[in-house]
N, CA, C and O of each residue as an XYZ file, in Angstrom:
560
protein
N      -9.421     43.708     -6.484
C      -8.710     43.137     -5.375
C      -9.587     42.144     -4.609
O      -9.179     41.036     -4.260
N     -10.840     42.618     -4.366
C     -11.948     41.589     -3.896
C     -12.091     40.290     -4.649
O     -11.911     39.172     -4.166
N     -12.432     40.567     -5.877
C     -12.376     38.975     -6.602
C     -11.252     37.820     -6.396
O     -11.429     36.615     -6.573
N      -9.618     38.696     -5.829
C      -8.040     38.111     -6.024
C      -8.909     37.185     -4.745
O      -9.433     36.080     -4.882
N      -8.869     37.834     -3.802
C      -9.245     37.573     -2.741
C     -10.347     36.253     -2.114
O     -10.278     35.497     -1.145
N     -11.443     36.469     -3.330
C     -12.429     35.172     -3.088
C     -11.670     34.171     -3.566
O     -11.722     33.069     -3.020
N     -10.802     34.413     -4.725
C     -10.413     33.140     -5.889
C      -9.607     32.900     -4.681
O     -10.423     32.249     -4.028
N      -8.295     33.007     -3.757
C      -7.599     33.098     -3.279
C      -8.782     31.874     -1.675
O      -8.838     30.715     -1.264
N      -9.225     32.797     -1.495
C      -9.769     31.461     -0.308
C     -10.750     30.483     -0.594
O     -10.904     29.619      0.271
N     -11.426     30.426     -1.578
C     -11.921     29.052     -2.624
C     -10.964     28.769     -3.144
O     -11.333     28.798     -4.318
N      -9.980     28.510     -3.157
C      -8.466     27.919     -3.937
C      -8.109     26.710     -2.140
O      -7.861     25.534     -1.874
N      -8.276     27.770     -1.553
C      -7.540     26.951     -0.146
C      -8.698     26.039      0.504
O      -8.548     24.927      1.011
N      -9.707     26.665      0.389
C     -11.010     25.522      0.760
C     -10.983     24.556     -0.030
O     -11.173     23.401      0.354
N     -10.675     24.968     -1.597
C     -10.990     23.244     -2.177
C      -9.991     22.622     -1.885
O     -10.136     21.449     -1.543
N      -8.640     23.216     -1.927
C      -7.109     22.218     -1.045
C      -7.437     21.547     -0.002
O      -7.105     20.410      0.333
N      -8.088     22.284      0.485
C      -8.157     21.424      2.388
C      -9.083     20.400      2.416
O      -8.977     19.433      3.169
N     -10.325     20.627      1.337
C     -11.524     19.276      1.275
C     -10.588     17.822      0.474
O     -10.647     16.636      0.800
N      -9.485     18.690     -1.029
C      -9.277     17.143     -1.190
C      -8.201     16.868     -0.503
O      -7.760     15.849     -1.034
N      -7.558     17.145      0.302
C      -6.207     17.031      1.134
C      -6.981     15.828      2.305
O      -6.592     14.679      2.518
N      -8.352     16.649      3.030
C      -9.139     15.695      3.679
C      -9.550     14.056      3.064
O      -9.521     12.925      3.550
N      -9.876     14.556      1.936
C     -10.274     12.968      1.080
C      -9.626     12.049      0.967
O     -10.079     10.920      0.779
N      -8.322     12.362      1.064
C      -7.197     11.363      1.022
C      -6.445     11.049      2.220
O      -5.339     10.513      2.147
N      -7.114     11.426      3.564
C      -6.853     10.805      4.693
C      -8.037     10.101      5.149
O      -9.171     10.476      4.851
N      -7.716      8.786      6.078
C      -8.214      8.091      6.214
C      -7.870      7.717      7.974
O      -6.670      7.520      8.163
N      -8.784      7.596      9.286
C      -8.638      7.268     10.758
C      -8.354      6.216     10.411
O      -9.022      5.796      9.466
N      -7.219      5.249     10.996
C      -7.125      3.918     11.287
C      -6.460      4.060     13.029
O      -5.701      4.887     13.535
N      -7.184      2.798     13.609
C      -6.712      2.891     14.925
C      -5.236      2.532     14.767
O      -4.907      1.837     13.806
N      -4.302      2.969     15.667
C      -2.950      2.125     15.791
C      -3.344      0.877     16.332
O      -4.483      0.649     16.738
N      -2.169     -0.138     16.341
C      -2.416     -1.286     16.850
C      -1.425     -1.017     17.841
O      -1.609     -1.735     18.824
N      -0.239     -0.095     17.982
C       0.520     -0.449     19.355
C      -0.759      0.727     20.288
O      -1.394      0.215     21.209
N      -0.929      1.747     20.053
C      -1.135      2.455     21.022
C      -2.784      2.715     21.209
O      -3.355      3.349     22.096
N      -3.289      2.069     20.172
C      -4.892      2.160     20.040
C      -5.546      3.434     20.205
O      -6.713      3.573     20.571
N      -4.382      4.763     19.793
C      -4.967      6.263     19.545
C      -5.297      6.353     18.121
O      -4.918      5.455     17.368
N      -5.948      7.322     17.691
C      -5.893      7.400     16.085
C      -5.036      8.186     15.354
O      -4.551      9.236     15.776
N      -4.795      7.618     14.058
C      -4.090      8.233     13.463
C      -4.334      8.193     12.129
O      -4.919      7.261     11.578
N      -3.758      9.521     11.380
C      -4.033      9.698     10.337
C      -3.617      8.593      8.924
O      -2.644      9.141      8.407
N      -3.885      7.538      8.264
C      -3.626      7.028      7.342
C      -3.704      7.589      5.995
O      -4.840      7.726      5.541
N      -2.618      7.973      5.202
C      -2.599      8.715      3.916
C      -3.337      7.524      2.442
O      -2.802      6.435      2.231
N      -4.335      7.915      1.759
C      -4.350      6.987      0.321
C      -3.442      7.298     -0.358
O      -2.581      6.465     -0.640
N      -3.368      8.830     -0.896
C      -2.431      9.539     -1.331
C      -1.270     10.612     -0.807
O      -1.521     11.368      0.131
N      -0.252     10.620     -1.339
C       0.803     11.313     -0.505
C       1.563     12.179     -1.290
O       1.503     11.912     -2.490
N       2.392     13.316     -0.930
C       3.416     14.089     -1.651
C       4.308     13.133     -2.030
O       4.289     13.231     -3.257
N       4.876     12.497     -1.824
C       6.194     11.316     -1.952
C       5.219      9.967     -1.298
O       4.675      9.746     -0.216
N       5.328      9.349     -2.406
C       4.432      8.059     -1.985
C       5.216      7.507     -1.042
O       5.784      8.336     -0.331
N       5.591      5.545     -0.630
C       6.209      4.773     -0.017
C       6.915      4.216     -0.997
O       6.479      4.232     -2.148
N       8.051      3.669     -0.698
C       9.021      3.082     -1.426
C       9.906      2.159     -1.343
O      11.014      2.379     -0.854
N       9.502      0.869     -1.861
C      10.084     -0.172     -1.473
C      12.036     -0.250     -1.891
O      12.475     -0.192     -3.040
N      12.874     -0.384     -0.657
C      14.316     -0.518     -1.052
C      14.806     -0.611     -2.482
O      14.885     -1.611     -3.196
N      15.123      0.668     -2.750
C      15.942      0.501     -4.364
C      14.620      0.221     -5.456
O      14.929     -0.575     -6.343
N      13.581      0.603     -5.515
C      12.581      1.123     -6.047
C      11.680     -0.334     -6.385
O      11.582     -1.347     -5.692
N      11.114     -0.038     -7.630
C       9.885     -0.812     -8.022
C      10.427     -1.524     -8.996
O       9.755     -2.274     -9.703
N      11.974     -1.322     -9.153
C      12.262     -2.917    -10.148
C      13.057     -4.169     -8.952
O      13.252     -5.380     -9.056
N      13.251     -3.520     -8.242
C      13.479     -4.014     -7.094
C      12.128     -5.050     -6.031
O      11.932     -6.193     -5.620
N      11.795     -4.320     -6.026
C      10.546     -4.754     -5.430
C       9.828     -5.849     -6.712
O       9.055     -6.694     -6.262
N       9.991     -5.855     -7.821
C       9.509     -6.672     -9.063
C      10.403     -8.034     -8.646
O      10.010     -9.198     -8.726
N      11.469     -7.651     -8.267
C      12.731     -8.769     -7.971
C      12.716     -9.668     -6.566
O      13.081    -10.813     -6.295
N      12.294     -8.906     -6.035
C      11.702     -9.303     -4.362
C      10.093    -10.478     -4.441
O       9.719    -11.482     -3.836
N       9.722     -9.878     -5.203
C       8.459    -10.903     -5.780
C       8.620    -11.820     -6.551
O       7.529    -12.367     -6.711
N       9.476    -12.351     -7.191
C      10.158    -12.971     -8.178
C      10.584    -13.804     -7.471
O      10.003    -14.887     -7.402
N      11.701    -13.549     -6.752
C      12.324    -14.718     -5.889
C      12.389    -14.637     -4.906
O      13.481    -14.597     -4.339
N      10.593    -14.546     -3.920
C      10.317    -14.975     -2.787
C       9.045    -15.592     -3.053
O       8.771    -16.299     -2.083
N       8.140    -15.645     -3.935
C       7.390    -16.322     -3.961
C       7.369    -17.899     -4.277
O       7.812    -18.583     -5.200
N       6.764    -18.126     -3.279
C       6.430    -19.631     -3.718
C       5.161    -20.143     -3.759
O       4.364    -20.118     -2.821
N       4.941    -20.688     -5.032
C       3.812    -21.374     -5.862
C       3.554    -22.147     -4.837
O       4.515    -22.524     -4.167
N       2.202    -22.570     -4.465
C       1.800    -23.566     -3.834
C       1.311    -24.864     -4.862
O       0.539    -24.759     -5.814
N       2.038    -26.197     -4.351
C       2.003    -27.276     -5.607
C       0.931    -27.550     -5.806
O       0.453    -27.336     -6.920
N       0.360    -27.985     -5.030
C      -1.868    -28.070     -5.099
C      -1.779    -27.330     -6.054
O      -1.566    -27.924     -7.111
N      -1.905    -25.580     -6.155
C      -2.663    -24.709     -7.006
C      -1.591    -24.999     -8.261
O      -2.069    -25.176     -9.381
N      -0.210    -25.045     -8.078
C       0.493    -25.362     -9.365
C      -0.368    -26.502    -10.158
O      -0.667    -26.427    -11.349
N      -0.702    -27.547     -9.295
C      -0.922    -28.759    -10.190
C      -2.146    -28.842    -10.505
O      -2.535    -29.827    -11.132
N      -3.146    -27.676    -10.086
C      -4.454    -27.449    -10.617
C      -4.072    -26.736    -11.860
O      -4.597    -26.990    -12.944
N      -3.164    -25.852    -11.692
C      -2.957    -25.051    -12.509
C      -3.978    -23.675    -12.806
O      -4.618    -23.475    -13.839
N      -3.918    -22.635    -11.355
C      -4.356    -22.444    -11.132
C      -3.308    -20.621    -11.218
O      -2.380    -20.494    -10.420
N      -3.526    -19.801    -11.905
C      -3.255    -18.743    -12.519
C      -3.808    -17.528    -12.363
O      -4.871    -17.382    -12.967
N      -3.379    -16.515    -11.677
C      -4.166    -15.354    -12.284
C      -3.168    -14.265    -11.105
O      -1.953    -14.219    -10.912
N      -4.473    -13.376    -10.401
C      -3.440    -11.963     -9.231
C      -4.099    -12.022     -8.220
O      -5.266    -12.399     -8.119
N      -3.241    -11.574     -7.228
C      -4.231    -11.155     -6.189
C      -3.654    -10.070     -5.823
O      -2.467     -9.756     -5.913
N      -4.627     -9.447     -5.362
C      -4.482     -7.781     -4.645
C      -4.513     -7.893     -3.171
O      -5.457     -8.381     -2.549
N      -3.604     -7.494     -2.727
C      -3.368     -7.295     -1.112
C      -3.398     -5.430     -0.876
O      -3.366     -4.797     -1.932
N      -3.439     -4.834      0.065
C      -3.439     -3.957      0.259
C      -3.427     -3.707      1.995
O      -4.277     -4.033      2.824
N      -1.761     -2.807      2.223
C      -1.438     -3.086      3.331
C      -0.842     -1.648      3.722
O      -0.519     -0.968      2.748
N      -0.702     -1.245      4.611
C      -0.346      0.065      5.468
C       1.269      0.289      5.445
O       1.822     -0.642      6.031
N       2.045      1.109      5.014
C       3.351      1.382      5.136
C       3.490      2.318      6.473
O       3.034      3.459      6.400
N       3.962      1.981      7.415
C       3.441      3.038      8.872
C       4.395      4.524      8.297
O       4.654      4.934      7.165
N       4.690      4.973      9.507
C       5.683      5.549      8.960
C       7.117      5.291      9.599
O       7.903      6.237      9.654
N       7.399      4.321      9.975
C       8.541      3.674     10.244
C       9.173      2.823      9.232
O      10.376      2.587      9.117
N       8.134      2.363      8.464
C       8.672      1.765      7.065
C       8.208      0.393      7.290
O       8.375     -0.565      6.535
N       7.501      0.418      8.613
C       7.070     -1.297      8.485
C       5.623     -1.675      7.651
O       4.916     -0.680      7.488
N       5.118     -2.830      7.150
C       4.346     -3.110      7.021
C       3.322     -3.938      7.440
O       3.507     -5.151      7.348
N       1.735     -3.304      8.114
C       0.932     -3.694      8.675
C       0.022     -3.579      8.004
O       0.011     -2.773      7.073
N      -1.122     -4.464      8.339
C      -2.431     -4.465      8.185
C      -2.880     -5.397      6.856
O      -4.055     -5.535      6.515
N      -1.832     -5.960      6.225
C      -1.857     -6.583      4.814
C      -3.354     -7.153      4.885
O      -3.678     -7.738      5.918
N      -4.414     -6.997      3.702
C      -5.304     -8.023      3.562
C      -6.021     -7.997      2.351
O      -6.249     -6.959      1.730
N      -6.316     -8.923      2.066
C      -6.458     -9.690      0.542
C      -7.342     -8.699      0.129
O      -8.126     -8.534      1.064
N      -7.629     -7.924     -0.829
C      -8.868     -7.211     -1.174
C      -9.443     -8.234     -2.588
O     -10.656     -8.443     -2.593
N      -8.762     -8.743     -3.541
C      -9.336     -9.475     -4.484
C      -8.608    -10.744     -4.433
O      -7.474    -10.928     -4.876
N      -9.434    -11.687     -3.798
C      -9.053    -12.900     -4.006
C      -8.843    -13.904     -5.234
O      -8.992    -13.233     -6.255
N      -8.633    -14.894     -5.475
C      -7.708    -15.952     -6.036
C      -8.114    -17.427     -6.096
O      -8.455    -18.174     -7.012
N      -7.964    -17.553     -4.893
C      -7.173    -18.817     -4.158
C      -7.292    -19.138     -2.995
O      -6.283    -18.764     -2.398
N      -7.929    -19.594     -2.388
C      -6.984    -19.587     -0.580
C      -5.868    -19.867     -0.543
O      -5.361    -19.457      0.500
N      -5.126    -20.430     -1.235
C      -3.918    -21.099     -1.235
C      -3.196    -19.944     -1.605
O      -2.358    -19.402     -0.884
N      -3.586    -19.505     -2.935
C      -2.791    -18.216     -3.281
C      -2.807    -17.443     -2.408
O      -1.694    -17.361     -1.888
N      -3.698    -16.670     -1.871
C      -4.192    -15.821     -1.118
C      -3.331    -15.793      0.428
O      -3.364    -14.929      1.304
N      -2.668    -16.916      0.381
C      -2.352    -16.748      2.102
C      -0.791    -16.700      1.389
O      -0.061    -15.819      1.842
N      -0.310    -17.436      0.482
C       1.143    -17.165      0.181
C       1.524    -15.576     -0.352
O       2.538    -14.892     -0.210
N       0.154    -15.317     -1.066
C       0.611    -13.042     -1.380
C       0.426    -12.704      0.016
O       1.316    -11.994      0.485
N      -0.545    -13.049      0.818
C       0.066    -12.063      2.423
C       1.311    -12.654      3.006
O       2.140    -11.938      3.568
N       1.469    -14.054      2.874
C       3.453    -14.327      3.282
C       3.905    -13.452      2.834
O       4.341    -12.603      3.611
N       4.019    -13.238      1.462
C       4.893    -12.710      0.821
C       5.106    -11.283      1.093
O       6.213    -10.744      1.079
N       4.096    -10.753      1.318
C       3.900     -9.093      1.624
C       4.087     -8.800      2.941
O       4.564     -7.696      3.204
N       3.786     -9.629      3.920
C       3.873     -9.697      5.336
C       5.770     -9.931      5.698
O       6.322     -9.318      6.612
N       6.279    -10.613      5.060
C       8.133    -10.603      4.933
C       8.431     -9.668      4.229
O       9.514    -10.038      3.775
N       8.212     -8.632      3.785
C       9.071     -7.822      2.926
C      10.308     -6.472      4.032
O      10.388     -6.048      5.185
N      10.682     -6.387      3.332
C      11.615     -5.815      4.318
C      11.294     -4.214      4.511
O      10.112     -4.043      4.215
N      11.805     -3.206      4.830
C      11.310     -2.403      5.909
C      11.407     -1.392      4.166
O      12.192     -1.690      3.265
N      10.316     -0.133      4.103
C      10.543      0.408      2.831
C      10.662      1.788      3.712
O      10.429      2.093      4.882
N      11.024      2.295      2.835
C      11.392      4.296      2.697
C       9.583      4.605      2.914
O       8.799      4.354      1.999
N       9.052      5.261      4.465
C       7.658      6.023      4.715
C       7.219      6.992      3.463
O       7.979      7.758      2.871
N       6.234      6.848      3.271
C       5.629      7.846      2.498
C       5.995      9.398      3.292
O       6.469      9.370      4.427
N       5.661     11.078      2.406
C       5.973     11.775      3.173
C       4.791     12.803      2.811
O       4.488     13.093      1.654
N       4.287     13.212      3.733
C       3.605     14.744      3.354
C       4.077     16.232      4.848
O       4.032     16.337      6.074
N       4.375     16.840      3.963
C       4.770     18.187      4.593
C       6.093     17.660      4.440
O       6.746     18.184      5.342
N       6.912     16.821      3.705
C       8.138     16.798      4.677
C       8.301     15.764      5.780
O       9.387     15.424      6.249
N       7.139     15.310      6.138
C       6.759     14.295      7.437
C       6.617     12.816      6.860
O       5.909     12.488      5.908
N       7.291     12.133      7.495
C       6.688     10.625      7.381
C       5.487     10.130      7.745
O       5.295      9.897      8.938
N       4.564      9.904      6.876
C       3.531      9.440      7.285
C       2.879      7.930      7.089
O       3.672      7.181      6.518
N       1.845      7.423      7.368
C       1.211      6.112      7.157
C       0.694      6.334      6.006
O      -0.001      7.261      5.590
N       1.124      5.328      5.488
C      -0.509      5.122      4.205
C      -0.420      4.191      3.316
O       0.577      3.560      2.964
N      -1.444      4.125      2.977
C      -2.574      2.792      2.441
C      -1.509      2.142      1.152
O      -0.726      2.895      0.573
N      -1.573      1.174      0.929
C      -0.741      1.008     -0.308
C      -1.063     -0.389     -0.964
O      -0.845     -1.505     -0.494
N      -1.619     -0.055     -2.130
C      -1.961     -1.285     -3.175
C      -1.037     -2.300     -4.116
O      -0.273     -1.872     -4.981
N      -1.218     -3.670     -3.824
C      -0.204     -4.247     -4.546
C      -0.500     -5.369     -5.497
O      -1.182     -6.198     -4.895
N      -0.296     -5.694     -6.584
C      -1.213     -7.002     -7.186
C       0.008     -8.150     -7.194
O       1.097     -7.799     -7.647
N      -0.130     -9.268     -6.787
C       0.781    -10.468     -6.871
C       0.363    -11.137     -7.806
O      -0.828    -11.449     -7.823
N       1.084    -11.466     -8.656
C       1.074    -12.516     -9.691
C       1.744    -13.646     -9.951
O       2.928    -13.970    -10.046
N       0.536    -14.251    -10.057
C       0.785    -15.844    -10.241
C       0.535    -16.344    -11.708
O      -0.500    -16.220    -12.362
N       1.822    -16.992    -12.110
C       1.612    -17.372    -13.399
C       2.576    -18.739    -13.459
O       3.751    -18.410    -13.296
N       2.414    -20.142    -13.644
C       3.120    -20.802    -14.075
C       3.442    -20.727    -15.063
O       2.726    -20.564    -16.051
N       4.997    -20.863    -15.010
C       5.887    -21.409    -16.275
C       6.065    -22.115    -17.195
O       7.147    -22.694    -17.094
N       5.116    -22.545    -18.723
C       5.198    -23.887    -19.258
C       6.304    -23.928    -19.957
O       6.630    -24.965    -20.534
């Protein structure tokens, strides 16, 4: 019964260290208290009508900048931006750049997106971190 017992609260200690690992303090920007930011979540965030949706939303809102078109100038950029838990999106910022040119049209682009379904843990809506790669590819 003693052994049930150790396995039983080393089971909940290692839960609670990686449960910790995957939160992250970010200040708010309305209220400048802290709050918990999720990397990972029970129910991630979810952009309106899912991720072919959101494939479609990137598709036909982006716009090529003609400079980099006519350099011909190709490849991704990674933005990575906060889903609160209201469903808005804050904090967008370039983590692998591009472009400047590119680079400021993937935060347009991510900075207009429309309001998504909060990530959830416990049941709760929460904030958290969320990675996105934009791709740029002209059409020959």
């Amino acid at each position: 019964m003693k052994r049930y017992a150790f396995l039983f609260v080393l089971l909940m200690v290692t839960r609670s260290f990686s449960v910790q690992a995957q939160v992250k303090q970010q200040p708010d920007s309305t209220s400048k208290a802290n709050r918990m930011v999720f990397t990972v979540t029970e129910i991630p965030p979810q952009f309106p009508g899912g991720m072919n949706q959101l494939g479609d939303y990137l598709r036909k809102n982006l716009r090529y900048p003609e400079t980099a078109r006519k350099a011909g100038r190709e490849g991704r950029v990674f933005v990575s931006f906060i889903v609160t838990e209201q469903g808005k999106i804050e904090d967008a910022q370039v983590t692998k750049s591009l472009d400047p040119e590119l680079d400021a049209e993937a935060l347009r682009l991510i900075e207009s997106m429309p309001t998504w379904t909060p990530a959830k843990q416990a049941n709760r809506p929460v904030a958290c971190k969320y990675n996105l790669p934009v791709n740029f590819r002209i059409n020959r």
